[in-house]
C-alpha positions as CSV (number, residue, x, y, z in Angstrom):
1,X,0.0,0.0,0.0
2,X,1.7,3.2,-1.1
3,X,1.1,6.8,0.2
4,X,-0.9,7.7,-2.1
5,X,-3.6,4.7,-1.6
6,X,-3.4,5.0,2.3
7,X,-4.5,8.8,2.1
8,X,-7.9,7.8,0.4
9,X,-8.7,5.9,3.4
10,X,-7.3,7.8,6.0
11,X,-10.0,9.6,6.8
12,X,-12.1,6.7,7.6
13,X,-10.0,5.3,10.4
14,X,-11.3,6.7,14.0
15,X,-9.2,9.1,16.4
16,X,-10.2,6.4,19.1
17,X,-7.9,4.3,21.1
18,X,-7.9,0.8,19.9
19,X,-5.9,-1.9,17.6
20,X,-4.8,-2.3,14.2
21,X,-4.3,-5.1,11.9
22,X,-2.1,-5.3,8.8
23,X,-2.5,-8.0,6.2
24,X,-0.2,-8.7,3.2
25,X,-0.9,-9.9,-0.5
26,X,-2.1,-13.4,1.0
27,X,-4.8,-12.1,3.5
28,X,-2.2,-13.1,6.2
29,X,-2.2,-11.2,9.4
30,X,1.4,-10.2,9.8
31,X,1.5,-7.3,11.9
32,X,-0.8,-6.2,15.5
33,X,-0.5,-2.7,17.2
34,X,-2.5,-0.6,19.6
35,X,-2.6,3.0,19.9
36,X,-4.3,5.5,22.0
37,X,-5.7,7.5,18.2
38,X,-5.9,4.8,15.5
39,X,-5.7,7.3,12.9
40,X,-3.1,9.4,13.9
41,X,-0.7,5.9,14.9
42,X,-1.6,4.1,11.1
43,X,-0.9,7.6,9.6
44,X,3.0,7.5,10.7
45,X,3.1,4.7,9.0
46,X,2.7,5.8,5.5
47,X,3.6,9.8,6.0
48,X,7.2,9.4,7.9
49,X,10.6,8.6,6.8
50,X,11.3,5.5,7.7
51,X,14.3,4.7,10.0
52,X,15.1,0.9,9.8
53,X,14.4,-1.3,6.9
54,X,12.5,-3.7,8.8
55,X,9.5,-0.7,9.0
56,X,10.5,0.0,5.3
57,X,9.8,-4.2,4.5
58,X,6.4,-3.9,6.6
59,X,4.6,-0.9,4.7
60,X,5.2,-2.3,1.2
61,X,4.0,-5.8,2.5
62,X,0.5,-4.2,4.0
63,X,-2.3,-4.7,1.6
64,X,-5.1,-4.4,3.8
65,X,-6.1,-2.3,7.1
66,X,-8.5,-4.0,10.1
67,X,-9.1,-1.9,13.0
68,X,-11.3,-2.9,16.4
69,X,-12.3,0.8,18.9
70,X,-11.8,-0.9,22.7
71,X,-13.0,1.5,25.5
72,X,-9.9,2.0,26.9
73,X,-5.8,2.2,26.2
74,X,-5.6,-0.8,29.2
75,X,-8.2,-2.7,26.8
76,X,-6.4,-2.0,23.8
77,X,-3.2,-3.3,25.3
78,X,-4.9,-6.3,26.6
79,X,-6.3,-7.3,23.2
80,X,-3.4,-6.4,21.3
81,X,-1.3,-9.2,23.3
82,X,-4.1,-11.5,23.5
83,X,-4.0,-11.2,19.6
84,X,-0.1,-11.1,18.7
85,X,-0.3,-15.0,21.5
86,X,-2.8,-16.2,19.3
87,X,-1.9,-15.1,15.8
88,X,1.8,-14.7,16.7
89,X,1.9,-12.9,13.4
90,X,6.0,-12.4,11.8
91,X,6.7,-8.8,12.3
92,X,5.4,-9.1,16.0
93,X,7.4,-9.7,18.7
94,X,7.3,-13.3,19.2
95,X,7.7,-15.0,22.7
96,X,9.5,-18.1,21.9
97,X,7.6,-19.9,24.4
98,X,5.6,-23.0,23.0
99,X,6.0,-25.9,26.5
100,X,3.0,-27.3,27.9
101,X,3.8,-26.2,31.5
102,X,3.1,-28.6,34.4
103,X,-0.2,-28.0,36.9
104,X,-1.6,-29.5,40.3
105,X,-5.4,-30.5,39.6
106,X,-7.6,-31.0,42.4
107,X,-9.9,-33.3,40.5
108,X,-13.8,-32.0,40.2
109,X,-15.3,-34.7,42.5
110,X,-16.4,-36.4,46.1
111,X,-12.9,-36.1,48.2
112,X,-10.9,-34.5,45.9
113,X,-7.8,-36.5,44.3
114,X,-4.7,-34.1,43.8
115,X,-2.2,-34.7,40.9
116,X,0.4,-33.7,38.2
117,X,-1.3,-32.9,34.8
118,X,-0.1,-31.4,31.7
119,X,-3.8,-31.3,30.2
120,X,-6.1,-28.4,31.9
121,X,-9.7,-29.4,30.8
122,X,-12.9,-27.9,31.3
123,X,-14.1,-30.4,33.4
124,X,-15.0,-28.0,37.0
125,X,-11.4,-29.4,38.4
126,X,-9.8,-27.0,39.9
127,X,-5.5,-26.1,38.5
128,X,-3.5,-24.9,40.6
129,X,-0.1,-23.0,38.3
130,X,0.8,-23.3,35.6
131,X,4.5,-24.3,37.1
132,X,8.0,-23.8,35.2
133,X,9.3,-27.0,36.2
134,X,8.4,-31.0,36.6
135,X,10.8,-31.8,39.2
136,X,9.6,-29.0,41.1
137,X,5.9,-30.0,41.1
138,X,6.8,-33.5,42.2
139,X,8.6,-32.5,44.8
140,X,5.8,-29.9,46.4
141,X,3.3,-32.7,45.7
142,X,5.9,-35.7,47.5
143,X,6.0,-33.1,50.2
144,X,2.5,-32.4,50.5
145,X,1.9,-35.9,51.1
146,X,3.9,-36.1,53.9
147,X,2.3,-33.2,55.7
148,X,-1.3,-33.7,54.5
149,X,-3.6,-36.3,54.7
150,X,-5.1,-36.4,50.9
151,X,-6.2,-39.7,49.5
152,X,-4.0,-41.3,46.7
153,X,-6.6,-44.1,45.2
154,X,-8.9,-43.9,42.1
155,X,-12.3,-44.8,44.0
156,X,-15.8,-43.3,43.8
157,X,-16.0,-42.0,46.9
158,X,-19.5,-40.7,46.2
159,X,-21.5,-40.6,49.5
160,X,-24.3,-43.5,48.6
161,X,-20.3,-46.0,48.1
162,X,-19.6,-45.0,51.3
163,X,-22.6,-45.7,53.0
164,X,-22.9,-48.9,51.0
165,X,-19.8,-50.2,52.9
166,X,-17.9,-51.0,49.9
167,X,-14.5,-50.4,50.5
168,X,-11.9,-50.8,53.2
169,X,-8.8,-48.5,54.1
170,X,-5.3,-49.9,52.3
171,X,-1.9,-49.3,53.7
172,X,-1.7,-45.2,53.2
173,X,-4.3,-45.2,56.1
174,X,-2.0,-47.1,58.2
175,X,1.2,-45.4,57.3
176,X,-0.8,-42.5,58.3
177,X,-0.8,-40.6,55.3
178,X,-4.4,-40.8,54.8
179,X,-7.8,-40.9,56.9
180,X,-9.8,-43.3,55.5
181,X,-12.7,-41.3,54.0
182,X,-13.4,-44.9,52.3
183,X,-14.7,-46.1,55.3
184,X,-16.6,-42.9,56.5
185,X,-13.6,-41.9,58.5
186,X,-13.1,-38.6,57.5
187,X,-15.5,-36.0,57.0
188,X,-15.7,-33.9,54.0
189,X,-15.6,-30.8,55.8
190,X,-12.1,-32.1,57.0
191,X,-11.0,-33.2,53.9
192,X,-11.9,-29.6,52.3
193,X,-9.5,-28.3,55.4
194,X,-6.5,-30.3,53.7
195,X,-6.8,-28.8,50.7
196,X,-7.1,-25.6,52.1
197,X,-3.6,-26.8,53.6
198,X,-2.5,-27.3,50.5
199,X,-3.0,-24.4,48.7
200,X,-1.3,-23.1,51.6
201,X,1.8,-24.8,50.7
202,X,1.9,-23.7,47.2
203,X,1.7,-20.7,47.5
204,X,4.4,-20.7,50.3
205,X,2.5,-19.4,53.3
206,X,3.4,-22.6,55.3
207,X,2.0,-20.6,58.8
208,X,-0.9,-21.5,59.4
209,X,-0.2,-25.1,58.7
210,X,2.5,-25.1,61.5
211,X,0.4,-23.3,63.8
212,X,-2.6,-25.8,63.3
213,X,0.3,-28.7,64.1
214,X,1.4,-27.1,66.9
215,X,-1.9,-26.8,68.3
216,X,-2.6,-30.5,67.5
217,X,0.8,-31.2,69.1
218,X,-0.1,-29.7,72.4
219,X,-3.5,-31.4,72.0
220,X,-2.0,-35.1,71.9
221,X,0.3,-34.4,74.3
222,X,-2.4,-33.3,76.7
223,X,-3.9,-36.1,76.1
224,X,-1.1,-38.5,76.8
225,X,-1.0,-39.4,73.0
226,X,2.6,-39.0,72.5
227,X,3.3,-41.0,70.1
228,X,1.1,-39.1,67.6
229,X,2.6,-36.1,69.2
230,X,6.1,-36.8,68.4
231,X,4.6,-37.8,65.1
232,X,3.6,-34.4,64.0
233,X,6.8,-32.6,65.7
234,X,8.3,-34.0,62.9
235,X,5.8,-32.7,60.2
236,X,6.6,-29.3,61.8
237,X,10.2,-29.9,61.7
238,X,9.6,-30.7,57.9
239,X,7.6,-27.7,57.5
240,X,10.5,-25.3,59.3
241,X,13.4,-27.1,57.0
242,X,11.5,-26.7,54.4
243,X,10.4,-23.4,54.8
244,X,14.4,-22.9,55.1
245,X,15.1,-23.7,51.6
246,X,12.6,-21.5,50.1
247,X,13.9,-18.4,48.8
248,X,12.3,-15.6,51.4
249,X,13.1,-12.7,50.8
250,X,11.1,-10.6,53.3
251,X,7.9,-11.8,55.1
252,X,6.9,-8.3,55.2
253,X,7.0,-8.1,51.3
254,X,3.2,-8.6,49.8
255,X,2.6,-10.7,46.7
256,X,5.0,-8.1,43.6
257,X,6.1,-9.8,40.0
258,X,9.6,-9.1,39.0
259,X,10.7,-9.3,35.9
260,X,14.3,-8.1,34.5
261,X,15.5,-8.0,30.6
262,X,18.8,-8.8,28.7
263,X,19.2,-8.1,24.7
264,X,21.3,-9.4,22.3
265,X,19.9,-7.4,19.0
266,X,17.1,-8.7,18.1
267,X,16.7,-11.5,20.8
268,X,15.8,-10.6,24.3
269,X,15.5,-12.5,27.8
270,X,13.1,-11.8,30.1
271,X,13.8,-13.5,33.4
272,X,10.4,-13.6,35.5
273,X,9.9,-13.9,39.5
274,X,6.9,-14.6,41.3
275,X,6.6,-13.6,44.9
276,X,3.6,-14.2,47.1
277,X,4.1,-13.6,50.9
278,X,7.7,-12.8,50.7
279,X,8.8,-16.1,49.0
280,X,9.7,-16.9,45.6
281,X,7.1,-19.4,44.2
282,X,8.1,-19.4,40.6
283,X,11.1,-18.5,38.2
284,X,11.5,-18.5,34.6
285,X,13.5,-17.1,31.9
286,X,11.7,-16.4,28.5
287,X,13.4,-15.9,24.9
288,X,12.0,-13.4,22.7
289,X,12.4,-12.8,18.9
290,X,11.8,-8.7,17.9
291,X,10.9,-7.7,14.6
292,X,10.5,-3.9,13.9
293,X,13.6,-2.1,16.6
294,X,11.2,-2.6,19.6
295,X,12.6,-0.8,22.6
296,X,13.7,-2.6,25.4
297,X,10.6,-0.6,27.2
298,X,8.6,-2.1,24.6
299,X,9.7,-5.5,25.2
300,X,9.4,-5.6,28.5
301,X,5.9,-4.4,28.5
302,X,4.9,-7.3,26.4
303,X,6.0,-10.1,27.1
304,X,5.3,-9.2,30.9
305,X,1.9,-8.9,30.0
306,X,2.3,-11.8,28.4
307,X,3.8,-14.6,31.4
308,X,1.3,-12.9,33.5
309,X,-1.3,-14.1,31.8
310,X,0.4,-17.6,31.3
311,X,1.2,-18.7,35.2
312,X,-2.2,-16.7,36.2
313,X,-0.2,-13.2,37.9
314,X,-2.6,-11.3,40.2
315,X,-0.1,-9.3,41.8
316,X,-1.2,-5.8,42.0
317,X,2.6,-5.4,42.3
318,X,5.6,-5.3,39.2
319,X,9.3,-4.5,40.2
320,X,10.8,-3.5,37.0
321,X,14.3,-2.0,36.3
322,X,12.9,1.1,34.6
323,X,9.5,1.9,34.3
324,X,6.9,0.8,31.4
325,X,3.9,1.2,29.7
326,X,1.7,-1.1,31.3
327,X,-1.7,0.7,31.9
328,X,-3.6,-2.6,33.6
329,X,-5.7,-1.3,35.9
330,X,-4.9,-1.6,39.4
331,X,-1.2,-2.2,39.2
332,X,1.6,-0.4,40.3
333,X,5.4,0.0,39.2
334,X,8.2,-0.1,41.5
335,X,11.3,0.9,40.3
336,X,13.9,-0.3,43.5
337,X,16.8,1.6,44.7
338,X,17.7,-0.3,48.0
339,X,15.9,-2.6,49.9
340,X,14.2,-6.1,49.9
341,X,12.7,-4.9,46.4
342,X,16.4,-4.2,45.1
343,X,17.4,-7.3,46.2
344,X,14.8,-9.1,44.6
345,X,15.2,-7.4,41.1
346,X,18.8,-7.4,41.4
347,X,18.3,-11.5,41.6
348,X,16.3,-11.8,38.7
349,X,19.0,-9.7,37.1
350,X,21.6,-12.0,37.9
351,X,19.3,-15.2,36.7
352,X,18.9,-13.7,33.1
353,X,22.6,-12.8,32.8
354,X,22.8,-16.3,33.9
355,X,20.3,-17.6,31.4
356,X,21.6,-15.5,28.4
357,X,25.4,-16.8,29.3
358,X,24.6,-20.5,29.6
359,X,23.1,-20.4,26.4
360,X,26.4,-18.7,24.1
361,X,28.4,-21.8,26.2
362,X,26.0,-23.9,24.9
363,X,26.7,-22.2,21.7
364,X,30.1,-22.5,21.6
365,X,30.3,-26.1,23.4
366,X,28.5,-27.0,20.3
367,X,30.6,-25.4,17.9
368,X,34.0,-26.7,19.7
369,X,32.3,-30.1,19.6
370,X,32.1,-30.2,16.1
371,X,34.6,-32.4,13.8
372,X,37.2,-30.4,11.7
373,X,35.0,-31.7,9.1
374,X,31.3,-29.8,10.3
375,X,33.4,-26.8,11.1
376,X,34.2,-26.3,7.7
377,X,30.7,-26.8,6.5
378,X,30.3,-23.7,8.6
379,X,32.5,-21.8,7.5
380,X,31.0,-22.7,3.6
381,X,28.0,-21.8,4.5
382,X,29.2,-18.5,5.9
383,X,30.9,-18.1,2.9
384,X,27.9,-19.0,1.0
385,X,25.4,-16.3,2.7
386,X,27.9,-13.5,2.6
387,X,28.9,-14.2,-0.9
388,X,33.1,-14.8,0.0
389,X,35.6,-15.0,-2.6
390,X,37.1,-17.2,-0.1
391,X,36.5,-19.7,2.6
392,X,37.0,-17.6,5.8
393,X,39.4,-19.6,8.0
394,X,41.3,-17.1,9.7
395,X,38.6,-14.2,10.7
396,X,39.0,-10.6,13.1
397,X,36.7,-8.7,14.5
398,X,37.4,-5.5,15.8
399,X,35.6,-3.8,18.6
400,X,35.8,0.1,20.8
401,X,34.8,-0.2,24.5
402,X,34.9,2.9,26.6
403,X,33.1,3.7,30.2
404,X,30.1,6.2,30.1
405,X,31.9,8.0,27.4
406,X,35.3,8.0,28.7
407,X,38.0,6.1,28.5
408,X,38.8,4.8,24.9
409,X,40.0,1.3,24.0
410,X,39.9,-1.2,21.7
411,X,40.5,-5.1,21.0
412,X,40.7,-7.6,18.8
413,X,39.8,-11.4,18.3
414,X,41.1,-13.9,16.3
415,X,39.4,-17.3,14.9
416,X,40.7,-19.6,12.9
417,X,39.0,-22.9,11.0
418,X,36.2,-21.9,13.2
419,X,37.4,-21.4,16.6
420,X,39.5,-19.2,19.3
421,X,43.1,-18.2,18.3
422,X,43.4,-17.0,21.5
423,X,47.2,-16.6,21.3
424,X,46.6,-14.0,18.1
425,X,44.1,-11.8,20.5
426,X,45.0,-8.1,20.4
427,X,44.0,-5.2,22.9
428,X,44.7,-1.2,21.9
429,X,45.5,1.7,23.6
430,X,44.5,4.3,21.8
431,X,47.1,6.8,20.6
432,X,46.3,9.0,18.1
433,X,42.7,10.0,19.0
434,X,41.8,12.7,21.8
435,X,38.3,12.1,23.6
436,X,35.8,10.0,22.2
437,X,35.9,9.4,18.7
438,X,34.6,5.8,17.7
439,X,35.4,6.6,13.9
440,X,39.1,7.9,14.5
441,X,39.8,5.0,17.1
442,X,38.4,2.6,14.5
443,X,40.8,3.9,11.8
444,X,43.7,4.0,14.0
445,X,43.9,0.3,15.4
446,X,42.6,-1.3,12.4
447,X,45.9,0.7,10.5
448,X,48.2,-0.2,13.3
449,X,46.9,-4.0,12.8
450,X,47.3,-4.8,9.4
451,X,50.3,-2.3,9.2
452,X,52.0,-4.9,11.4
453,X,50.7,-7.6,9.8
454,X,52.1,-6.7,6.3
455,X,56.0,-5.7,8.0
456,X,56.2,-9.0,9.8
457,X,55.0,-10.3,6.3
458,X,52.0,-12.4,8.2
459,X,48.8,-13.9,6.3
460,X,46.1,-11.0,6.2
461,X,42.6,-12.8,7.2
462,X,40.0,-13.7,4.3
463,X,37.2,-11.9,6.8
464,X,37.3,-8.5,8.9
465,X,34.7,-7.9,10.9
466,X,33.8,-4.3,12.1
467,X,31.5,-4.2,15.6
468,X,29.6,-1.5,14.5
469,X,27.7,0.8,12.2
470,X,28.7,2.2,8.6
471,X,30.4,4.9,10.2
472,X,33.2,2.6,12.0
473,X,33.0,0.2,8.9
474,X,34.0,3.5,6.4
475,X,36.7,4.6,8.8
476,X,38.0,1.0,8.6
477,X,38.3,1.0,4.9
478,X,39.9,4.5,5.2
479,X,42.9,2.4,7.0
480,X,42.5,-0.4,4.8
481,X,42.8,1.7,1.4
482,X,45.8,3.9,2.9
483,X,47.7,0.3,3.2
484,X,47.3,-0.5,-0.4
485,X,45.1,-3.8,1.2
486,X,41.8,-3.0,-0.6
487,X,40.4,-6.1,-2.3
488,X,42.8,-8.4,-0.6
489,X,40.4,-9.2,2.5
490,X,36.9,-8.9,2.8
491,X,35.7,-6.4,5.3
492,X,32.2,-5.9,6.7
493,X,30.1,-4.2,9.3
494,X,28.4,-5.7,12.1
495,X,25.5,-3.4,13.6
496,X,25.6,-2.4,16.8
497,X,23.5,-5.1,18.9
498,X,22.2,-6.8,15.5
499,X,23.2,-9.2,12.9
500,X,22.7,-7.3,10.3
501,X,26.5,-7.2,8.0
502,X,26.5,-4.3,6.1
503,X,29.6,-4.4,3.0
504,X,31.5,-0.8,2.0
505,X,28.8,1.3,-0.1
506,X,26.2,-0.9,0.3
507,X,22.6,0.7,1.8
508,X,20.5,-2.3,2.4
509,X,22.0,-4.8,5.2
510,X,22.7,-8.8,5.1
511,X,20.4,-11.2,7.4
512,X,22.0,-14.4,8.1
513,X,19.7,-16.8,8.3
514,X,17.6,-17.1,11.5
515,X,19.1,-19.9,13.9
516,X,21.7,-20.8,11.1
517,X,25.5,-22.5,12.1
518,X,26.7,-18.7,10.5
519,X,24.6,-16.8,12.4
520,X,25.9,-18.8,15.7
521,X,29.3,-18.2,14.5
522,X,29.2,-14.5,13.9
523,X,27.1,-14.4,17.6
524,X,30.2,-15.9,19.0
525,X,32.7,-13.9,17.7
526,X,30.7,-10.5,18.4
527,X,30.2,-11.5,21.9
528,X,34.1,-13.1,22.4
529,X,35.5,-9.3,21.2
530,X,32.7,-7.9,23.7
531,X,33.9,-10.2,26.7
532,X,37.9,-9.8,26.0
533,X,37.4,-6.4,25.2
534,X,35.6,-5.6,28.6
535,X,37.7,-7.4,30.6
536,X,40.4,-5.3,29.4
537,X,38.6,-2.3,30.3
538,X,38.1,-3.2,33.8
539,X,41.4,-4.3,34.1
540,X,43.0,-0.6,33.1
541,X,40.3,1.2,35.0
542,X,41.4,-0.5,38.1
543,X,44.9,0.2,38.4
544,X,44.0,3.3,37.7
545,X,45.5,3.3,34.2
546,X,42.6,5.9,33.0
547,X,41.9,9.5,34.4
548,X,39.4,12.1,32.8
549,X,39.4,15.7,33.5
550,X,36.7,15.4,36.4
551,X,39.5,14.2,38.5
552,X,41.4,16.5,38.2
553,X,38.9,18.7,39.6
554,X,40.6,19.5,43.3
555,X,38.0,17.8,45.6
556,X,36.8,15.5,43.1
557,X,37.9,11.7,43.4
558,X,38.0,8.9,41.2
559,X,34.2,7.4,42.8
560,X,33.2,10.6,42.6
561,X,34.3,11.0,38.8
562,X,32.8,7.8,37.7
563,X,29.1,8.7,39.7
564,X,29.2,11.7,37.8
565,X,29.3,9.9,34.2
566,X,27.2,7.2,34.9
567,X,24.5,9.6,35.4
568,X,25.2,12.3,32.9
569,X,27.5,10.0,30.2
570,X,29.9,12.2,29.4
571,X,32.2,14.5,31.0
572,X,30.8,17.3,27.8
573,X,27.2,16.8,29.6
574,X,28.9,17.3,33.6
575,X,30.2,20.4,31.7
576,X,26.8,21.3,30.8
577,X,24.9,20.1,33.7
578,X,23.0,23.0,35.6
579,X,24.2,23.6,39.7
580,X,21.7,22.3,40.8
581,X,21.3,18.7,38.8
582,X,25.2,18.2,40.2
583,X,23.9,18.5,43.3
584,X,21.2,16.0,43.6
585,X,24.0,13.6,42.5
586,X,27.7,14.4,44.6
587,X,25.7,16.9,46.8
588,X,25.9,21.0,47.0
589,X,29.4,21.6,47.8
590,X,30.5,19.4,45.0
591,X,28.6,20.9,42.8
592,X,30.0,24.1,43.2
593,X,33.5,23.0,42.8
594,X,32.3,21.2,39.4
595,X,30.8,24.6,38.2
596,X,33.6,26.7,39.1
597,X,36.1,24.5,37.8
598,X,33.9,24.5,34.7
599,X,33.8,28.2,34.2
600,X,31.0,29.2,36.6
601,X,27.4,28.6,35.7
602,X,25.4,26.0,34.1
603,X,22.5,26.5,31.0
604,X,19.8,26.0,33.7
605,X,21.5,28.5,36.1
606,X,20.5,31.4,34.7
607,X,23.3,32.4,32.7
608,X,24.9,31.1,29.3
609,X,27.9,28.8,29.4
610,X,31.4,29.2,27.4
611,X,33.7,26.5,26.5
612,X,34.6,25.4,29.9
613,X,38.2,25.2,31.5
């Protein structure tokens, strides 16, 4: 649909809030959204210049417009997930999530059975979860049965059986974990009690169960029934250990959902906690395919809205590392800086890291236990989707790191037939370059490289990768053409947090095929020149190899220094920070050192600012 076409109809879509559907040449649905004014959100569409190809591949694939008014934005977002999990159509975020997750059934009839089921029908049972993990289900049921007296059999223990006399307790009524209901010894009432107990359990608010043992306790022993007595010291025993190895955070804390996000360009990992009374009653990390630049805002928003909905969330409650739009009524966004709440997100924080880590050694366990043989089919079918001249045994990739806009290094990795050359690894200082100039520091390390290189008369490598845009992948080629190398080695850019490869004066990007053995590899070596060029970082940073001009600021130390550029980013914006924004971060007699070292007065200060000293 061009323009042109969309502006004949553009007046016929409604200012109110609701969602949009797009449909290509085949009727397919391939794209959901919501907005607060449907016209005015499908009108950017067609009337604004388009910033990523991916939007660009969208609009000339729309054919046809569906719309559906909701009453609300909270409805509109509510029905725009419920559609993108049903349809899960390709330019829409896509939660990689397809397991039939385990649930506890309490079974629709007389005396209630409770067990494991991976089917939830609609039968009037009652399912308890969804829950992320089998062994974990086991064990709360294993340990349910030791604490509470639910029946195990498959009998009809309609009323009129009972009465009829037609069965006798079996051996779980003498080992004490059941109390006979069979045989009219139980009570319903008293059954309904245990389950009561149960859900108890599950939900990790073990309590009241130990206080009603303790009270029965007391009760035997008053009775001179100390057998049972001793008997139930140990369920509360059980109860206290286990209790123990639940992850409590704070018994104060009410029932919150925490959820915390990773990204590696268009994948994302969501890890998700649930907490009811303090404890931590689930955990699970989710994958997540982006299509169209989604923020990570954006992300988070969805597919929160989205596990929610999957392990049945009704905590009024989310702990989020930044905030989001999520207008479902009722909730609340907490955003920690200290405290119980900190603790908690900082946990799930650690988890996805985890998650996302375990996975690239996965990767490259994978990849190093392949034969010399598969390897090299790799490495064909790299050459093969980029279009080499040659088979890319020996490959560098070349990254800048630097710390909230300070600090400039650079490094280098090598691989070769597919794997680490660890001892070929490189690390840069930068030179030549004053301040931070991503395009100059490219220019100057790639040089210095392959300068090297040719006057120790080494082998140049078939592939170069560049971590990052066009800009660092120009400035590359500046290097490259100044050493008379052009032609000799292929040399491409990898987008910042993407896998789109970009070659010299191309405008439209390369995909490598999704999931491919060339994608993995060209994942592994981005994130090897990311992890040894870090560690570097950190390593010069602390022995104090790096200064800036903050500290030399008399009165203004290194923590100091590094507070003030993680909150403004650069020591350009402390130059330009107003008084009184410098205060709320190293307080107001720091701030006026800052300001006076920077030539007095900041924009929002009340006067203008010069250069700076």
């Amino acid at each position: 649909m061009t323009a042109e076409q969309f502006s004949q109809i553009a007046s016929t879509i409604p200012l109110n809030p609701g969602i949009y559907k797009y449909f290509d040449a085949q009727d397919e649905l391939i794209y959901v959204g919501k907005a607060k004014s449907l016209r005015k959100r499908v009108s950017s569409y067609f009337t604004k210049t388009f910033t990523t190809y991916k939007t660009h591949e969208l609009v000339q694939r729309i054919r046809r417009i569906e719309f559906t008014i909701v009453g609300s934005e909270q409805d509109a977002f509510l029905l725009e997930n419920s559609l993108i999990k049903q349809f899960q159509p390709k330019f829409n975020i896509n939660l990689k999530d397809d397991k039939s997750y385990p649930y506890i059934v309490i079974k629709n009839e007389p005396f209630p059975r409770v067990f494991l089921t991976r089917r939830k029908i609609n039968d009037g049972s009652e399912y308890l979860g969804p829950f992320t993990s089998v062994g974990r289900v086991r064990e709360l049921l294993d340990f349910v049965k030791s604490n509470v007296q639910l029946r195990t059999c498959q009998l009809n223990l309609a009323e009129s059986q009972i009465k009829k006399g037609k069965y006798k307790v079996c051996l779980e009524y003498h080992l004490g974990n059941c109390k006979g209901p069979c045989e009219g010894l139980q009570t319903a009432e008293d059954y309904a009690e245990g389950l009561v107990q149960l859900r108890n359990i599950l939900k990790g608010n073990l309590g009241p169960l130990m206080q009603q043992f303790k009270k029965e306790m007391r009760e035997r022993a008053a009775n001179m029934e100390f057998e049972k007595a001793e008997m139930i010291r140990k369920k509360i025993e059980h109860l206290e250990n286990y209790e123990a190895r639940s992850v409590i955070v704070s018994k104060h804390l009410s029932n919150a959902d925490v959820f915390s996000i990773a990204r590696d360009g268009d994948l994302a990992y969501i890890n998700y906690l649930m907490v009811e009374t303090g404890t931590i009653v689930q955990t699970h990390t989710a994958e997540v395919e982006t299509h169209l630049e989604e923020s990570d805002e954006e992300v988070l928003a969805f597919t929160a809205a989205q596990l929610r909905q999957t392990f049945n969330s009704a905590a009024k409650e989310l702990i989020l590392p930044f905030p989001i739009e999520f207008p479902e009524e009722g909730v609340t966004q907490t955003i920690p800086k200290g405290g119980d709440k900190k603790q908690l997100l900082e946990l799930s924080e650690k988890n996805v890291h985890y998650f996302r880590e375990e996975l690239r050694r996965k990767q490259m366990l994978q990849l190093q236990g392949k034969t010399a043989d598969q390897r090299r089919q790799v490495l064909v079918q790299l050459m093969e989707d980029l279009q080499l001249p040659a088979l890319p045994v020996h490959i560098e990739c070349f990254d800048n790191s630097n710390f909230q806009g300070s600090y400039p290094v650079s490094a280098m990795v090598c691989f070769r037939d597919g794997v680490e050359s660890k001892k070929d690894y490189r690390h840069f200082n930068v030179k030549t370059v004053q301040g931070i100039n991503d395009f100059a520091t490219m220019k100057e390390v790639v040089h210095r490289r392959y300068k090297r290189l040719m006057d120790e008369q080494q082998s140049l490598p078939q592939l170069v990768i560049i971590d990052g845009g066009k800009g660092q992948l120009g400035a590359a080629m500046e290097s490259i053409a100044e050493l008379g190398l052009s032609g000799m080695m292929t040399v491409v850019g990898l987008a910042k947090n993407e896998e789109e490869i970009f070659f010299p004066g191309d405008t439209e990007s390369v995909k490598l095929p999704y999931n491919s053995d060339s994608l993995h590899l060209v994942r592994r070596i981005r994130d090897e020149v990311h992890r040894f060029g870090i560690t570097f970082h950190r390593k010069q940073r602390s022995r104090g190899t790096f200064t800036n001009e903050l500290e030399h600021i008399e009165g203004i130390g290194k923590k100091t220094a590094d507070l003030l550029l993680k909150r403004f980013r650069s020591v350009n914006k402390v130059r330009q920070a107003p008084e009184g924004e410098l205060a709320e971060v190293v307080g107001a007699a720091k701030a006026k050192l800052i300001r006076a070292h920077f030539g007095g007065t900041g924009p929002g200060d009340g006067a203008e600012t010069g250069n700076g000293g």
